[in-house]
GUNU-570735 format. One record per residue (C-alpha): residue in three letters; residue number from 0; x, y, z. Coordinates in nm, 4 decimals. Layout:
N
<site><res>Ala</res><n>NUM</n><u>X</u><v>Y</v><w>Z</w></site>
...
This chain:
136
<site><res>Unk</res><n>0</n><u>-2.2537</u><v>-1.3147</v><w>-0.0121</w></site>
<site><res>Unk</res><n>1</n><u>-2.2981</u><v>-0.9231</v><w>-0.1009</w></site>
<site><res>Unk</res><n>2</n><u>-2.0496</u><v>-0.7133</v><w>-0.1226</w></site>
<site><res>Unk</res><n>3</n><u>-2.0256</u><v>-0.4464</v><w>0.1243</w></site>
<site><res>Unk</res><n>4</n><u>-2.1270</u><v>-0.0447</v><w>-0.0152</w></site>
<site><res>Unk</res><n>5</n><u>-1.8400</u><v>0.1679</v><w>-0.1113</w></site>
<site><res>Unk</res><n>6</n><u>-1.7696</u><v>0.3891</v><w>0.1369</w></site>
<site><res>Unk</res><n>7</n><u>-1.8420</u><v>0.7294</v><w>0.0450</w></site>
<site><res>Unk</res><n>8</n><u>-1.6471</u><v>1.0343</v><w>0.1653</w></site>
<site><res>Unk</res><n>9</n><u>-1.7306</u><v>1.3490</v><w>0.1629</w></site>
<site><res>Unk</res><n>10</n><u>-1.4899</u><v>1.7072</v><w>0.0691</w></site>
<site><res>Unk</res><n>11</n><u>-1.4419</u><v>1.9172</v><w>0.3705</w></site>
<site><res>Unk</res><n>12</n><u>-1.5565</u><v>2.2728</v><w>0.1883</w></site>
<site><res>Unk</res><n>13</n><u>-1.4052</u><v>2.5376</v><w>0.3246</w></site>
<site><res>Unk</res><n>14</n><u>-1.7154</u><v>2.8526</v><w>0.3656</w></site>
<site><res>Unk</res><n>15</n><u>-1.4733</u><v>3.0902</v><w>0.2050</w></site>
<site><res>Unk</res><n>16</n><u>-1.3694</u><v>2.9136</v><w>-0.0952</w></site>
<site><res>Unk</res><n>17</n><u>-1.7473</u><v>2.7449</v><w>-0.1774</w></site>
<site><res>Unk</res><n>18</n><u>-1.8558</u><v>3.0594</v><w>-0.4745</w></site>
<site><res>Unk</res><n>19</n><u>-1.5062</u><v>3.0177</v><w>-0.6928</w></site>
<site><res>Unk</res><n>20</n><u>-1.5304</u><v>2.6209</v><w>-0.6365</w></site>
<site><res>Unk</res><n>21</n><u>-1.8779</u><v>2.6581</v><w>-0.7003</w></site>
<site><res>Unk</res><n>22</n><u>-1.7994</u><v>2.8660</v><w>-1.0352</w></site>
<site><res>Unk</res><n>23</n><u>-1.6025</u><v>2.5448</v><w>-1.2105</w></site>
<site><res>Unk</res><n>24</n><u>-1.8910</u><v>2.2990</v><w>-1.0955</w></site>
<site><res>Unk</res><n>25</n><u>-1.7157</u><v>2.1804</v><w>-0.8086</w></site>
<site><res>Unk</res><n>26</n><u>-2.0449</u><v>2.1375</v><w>-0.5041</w></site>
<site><res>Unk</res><n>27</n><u>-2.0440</u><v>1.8818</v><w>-0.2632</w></site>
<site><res>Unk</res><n>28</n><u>-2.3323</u><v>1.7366</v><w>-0.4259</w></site>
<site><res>Unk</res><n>29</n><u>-2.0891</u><v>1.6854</v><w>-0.7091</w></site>
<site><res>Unk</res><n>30</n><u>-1.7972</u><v>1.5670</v><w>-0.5031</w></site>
<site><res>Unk</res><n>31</n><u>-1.6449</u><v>1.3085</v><w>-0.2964</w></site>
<site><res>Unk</res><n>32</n><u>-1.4449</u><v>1.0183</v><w>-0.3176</w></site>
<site><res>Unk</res><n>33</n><u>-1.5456</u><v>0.6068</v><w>-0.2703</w></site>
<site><res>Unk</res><n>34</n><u>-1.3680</u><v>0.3536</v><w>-0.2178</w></site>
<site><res>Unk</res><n>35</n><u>-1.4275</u><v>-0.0299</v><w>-0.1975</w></site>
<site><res>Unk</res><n>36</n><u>-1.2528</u><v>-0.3629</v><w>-0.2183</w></site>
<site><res>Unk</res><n>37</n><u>-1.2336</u><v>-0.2915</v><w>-0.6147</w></site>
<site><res>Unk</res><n>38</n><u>-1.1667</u><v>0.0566</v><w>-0.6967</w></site>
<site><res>Unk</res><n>39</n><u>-1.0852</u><v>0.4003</v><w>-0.5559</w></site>
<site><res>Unk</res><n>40</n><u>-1.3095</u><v>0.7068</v><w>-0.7774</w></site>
<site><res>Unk</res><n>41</n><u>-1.3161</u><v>1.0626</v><w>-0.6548</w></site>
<site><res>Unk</res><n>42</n><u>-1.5515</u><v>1.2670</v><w>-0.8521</w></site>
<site><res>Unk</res><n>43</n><u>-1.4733</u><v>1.6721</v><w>-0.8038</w></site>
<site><res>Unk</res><n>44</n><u>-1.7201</u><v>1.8450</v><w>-0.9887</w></site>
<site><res>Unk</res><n>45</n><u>-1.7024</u><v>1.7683</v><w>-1.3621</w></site>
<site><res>Unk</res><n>46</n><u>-1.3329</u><v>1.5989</v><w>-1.2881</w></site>
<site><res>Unk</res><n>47</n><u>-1.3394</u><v>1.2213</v><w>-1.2168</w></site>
<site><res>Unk</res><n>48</n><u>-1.0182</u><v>0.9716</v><w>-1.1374</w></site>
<site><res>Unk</res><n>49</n><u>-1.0075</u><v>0.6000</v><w>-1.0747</w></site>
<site><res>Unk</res><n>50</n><u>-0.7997</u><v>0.2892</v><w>-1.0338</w></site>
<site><res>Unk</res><n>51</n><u>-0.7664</u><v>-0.0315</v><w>-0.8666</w></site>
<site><res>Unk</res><n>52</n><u>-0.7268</u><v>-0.0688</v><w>-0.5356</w></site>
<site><res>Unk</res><n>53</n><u>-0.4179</u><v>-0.2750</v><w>-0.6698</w></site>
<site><res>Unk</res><n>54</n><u>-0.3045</u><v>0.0107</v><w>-0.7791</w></site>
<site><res>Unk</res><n>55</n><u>-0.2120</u><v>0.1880</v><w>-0.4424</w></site>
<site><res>Unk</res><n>56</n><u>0.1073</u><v>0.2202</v><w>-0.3413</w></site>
<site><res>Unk</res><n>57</n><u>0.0311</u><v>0.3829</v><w>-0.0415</w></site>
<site><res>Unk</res><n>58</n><u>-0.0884</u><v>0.6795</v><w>0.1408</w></site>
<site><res>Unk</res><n>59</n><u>-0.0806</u><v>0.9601</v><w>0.3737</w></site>
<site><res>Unk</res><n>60</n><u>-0.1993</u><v>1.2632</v><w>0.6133</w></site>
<site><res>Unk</res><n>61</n><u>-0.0620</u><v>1.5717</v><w>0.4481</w></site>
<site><res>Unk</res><n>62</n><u>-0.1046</u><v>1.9325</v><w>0.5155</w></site>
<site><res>Unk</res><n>63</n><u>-0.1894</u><v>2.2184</v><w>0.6047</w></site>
<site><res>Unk</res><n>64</n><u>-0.1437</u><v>2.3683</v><w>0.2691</w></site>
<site><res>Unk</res><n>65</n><u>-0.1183</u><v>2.7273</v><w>0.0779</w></site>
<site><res>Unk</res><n>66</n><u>-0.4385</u><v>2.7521</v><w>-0.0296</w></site>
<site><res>Unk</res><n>67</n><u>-0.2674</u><v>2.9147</v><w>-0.4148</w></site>
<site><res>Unk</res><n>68</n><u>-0.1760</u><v>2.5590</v><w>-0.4191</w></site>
<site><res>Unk</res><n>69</n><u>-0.4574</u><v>2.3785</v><w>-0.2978</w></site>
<site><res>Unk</res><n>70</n><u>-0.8238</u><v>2.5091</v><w>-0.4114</w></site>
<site><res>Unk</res><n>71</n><u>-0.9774</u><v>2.3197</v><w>-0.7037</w></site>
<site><res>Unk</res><n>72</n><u>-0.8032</u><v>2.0779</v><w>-0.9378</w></site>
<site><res>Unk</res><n>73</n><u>-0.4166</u><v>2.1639</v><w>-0.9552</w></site>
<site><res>Unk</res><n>74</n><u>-0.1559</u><v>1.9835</v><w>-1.0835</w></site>
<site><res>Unk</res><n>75</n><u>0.1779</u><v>1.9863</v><w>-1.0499</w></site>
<site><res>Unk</res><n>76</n><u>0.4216</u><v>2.0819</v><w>-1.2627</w></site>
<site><res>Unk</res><n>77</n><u>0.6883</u><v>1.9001</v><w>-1.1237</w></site>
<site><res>Unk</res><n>78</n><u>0.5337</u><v>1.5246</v><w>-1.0282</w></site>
<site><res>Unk</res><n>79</n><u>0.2086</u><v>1.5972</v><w>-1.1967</w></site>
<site><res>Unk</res><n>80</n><u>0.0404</u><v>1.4740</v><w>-0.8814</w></site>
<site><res>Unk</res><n>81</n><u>-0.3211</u><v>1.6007</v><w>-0.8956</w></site>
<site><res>Unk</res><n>82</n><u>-0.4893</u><v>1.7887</v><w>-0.6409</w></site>
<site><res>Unk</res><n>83</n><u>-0.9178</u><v>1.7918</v><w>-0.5659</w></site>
<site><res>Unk</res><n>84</n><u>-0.8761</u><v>2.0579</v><w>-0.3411</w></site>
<site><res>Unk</res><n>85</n><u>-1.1532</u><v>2.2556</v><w>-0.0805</w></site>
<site><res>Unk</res><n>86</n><u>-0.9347</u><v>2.3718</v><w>0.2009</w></site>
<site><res>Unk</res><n>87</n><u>-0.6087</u><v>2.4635</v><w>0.2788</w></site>
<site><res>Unk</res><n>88</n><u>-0.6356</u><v>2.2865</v><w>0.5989</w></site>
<site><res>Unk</res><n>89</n><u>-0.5323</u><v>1.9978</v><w>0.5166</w></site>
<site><res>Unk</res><n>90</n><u>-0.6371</u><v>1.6358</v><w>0.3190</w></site>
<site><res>Unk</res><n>91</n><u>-0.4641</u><v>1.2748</v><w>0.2285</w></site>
<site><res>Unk</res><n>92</n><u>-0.2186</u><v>1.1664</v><w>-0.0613</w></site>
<site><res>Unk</res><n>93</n><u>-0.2749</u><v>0.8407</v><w>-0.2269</w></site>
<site><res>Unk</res><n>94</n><u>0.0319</u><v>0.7227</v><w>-0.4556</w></site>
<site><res>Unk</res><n>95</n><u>-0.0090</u><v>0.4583</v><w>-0.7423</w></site>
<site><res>Unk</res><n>96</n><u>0.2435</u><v>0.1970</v><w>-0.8824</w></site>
<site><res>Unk</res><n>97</n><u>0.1132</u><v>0.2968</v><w>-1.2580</w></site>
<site><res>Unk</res><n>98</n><u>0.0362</u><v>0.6684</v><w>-1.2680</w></site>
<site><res>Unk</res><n>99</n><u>-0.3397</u><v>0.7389</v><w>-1.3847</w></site>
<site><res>Unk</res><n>100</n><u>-0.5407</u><v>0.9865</v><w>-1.5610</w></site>
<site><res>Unk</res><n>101</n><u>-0.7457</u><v>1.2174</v><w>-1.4129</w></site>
<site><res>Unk</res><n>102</n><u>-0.7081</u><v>1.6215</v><w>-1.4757</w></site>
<site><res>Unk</res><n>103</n><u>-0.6577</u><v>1.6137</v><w>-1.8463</w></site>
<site><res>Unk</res><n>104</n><u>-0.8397</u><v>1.3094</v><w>-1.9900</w></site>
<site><res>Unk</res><n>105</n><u>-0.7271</u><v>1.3027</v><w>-2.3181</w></site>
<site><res>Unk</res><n>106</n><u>-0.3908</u><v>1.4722</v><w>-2.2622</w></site>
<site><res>Unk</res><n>107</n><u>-0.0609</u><v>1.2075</v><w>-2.2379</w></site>
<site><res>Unk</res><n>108</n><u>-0.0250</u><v>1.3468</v><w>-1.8781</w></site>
<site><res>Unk</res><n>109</n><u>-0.0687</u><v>1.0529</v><w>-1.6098</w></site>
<site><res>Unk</res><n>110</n><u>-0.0598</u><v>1.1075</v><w>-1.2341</w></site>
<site><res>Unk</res><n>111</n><u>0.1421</u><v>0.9456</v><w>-0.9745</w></site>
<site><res>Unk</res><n>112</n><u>-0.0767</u><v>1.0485</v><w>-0.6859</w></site>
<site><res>Unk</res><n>113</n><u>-0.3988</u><v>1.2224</v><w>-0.5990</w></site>
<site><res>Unk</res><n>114</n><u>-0.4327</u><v>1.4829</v><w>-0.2576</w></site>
<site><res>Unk</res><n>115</n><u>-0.7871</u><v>1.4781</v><w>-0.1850</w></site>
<site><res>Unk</res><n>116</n><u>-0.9028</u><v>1.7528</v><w>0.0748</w></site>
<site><res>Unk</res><n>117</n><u>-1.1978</u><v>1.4759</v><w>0.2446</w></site>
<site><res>Unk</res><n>118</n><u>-1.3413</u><v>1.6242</v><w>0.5552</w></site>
<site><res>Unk</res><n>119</n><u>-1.2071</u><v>1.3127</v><w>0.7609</w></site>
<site><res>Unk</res><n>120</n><u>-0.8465</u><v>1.2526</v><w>0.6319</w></site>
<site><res>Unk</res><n>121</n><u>-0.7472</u><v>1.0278</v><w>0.9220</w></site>
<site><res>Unk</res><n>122</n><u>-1.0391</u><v>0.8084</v><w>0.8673</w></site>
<site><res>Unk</res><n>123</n><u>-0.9675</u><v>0.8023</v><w>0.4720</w></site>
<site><res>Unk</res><n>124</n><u>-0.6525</u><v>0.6966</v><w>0.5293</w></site>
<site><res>Unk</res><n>125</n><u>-0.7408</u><v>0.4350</v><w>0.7532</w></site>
<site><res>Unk</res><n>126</n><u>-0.9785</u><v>0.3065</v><w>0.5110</w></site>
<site><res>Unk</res><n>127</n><u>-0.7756</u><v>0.2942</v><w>0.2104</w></site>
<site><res>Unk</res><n>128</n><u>-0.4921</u><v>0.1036</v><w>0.3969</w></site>
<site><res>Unk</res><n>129</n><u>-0.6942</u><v>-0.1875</v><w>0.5304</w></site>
<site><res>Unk</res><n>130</n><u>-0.7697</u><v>-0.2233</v><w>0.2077</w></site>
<site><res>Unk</res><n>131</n><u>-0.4245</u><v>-0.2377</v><w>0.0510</w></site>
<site><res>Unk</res><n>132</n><u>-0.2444</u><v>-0.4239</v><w>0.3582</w></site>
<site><res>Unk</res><n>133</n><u>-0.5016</u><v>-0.7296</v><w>0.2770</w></site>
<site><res>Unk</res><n>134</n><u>-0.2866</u><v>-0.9960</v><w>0.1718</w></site>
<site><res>Unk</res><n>135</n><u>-0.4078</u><v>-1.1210</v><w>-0.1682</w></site>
């Protein structure tokens, strides 16, 4: 039996922010996120992150945001969640059991939880939560 594609999904770019995103290599032809039965991966421009689905703790709707806070890859200084941000107006949180790298690869930093700014966050978190409520 194949396995079924990743599901692919895409940034929502805000119009306003696309030249400074654009600047660090961030495009939406160099940016989105998949996820299948395996593995979540966002790639934001020349920034990647993944992990086992296993690895999901859980996640939710979040936002609207400031976008000082938001636009391009941020991190925070106190959880060191990562951000892959393209609008303020809002995105989805995904936490992890182990924290991951992503934002500096070979720094000891490891993130609890990626914000991703997808253009359908409803739908991304539906996604990624069938996927984690499977019983194993």
């Amino acid at each position: 039996m194949a396995r079924p594609a990743p599901e692919r999904f895409a940034f929502d770019f805000e119009p306003v922010y696309r030249p400074a995103l654009a600047a660090m290599g961030i495009t939406p032809s160099r940016s989105w996120v998949t996820l299948d039965d395996e593995a979540l991966a966002a790639r934001f421009g020349p920034w990647n992150l993944r992990t086992p689905v296993s690895n999901i703790r859980d996640v939710c709707v979040t936002g609207p945001y400031w976008a000082v806070k938001a636009i391009g890859p941020r991190m925070s200084w106190s959880d060191h969640g990562i951000t892959f941000g393209t609008t303020a107006k809002g995105g989805a949180c995904v936490l992890f059991h182990q924290p991951v790298k992503g934002m500096l690869i070979y720094a000891m930093v490891h993130h609890p939880g990626l914000t991703v700014t997808v253009h359908d966050p409803d739908a991304f978190a539906a996604a990624v939560r069938r996927r984690i409520e499977r019983p194993a």
